[in-house]
C-alpha positions in Angstrom: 14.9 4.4 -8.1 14.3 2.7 -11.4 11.0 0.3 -12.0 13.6 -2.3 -12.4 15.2 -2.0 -9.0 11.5 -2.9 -7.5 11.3 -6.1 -5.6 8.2 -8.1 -6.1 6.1 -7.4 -3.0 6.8 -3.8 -2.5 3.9 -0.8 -2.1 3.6 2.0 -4.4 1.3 4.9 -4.6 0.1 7.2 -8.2 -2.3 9.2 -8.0 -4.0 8.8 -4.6 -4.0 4.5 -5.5 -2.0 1.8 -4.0 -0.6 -0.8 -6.1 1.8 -3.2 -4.9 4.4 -4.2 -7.6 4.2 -8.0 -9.2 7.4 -8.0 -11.5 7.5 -9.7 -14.9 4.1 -10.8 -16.2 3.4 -12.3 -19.1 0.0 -10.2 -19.9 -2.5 -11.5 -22.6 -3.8 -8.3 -25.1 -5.5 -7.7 -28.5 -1.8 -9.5 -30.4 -1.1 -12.1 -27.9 0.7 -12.8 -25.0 3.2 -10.3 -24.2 5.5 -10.0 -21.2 4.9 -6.5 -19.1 5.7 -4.6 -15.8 3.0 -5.5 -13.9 1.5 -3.3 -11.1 -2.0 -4.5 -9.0 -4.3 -2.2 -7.4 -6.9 -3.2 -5.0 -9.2 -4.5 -7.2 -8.7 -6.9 -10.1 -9.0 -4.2 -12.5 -7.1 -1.6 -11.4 -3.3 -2.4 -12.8 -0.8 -0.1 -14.3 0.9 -2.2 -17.3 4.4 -0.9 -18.7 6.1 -2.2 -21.4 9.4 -3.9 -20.5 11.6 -1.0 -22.2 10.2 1.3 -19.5 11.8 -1.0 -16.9 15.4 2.3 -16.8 12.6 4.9 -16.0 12.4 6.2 -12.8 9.9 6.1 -10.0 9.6 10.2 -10.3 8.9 10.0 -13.8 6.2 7.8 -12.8 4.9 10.4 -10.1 5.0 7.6 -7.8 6.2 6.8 -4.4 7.3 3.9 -3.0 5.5 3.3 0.5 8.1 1.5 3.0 7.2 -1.4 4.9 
């Protein structure tokens, strides 16, 4: 399954951490506002950013797993 065939809502697990998957974000960084693949963790600072050309790699690449609900 490819990051872009996530629906907004669904669970995900890397490394021991569960993020749950918030699609298309537009992110603010050191340029400006840029839009990413956004992924939030438990707390406010855990998220796993990717940049929208990573949106055809796969969940495997990843090494993550997507928890079903």
């Amino acid at each position: 399954m490819k990051l872009s065939d996530l629906k907004p809502g669904q669970f995900v697990t890397q490394s021991g951490k569960k993020y749950q998957y918030k699609g298309v974000n537009k992110v603010r960084g050191v340029i400006g506002v840029t839009q990413k693949i956004v992924f939030q963790g438990d707390k406010p600072e855990d998220k796993l950013l990717y940049p929208l050309t990573d949106a055809t790699r796969t969940l495997q690449n990843e090494k993550m797993i997507l928890i079903q609900s």
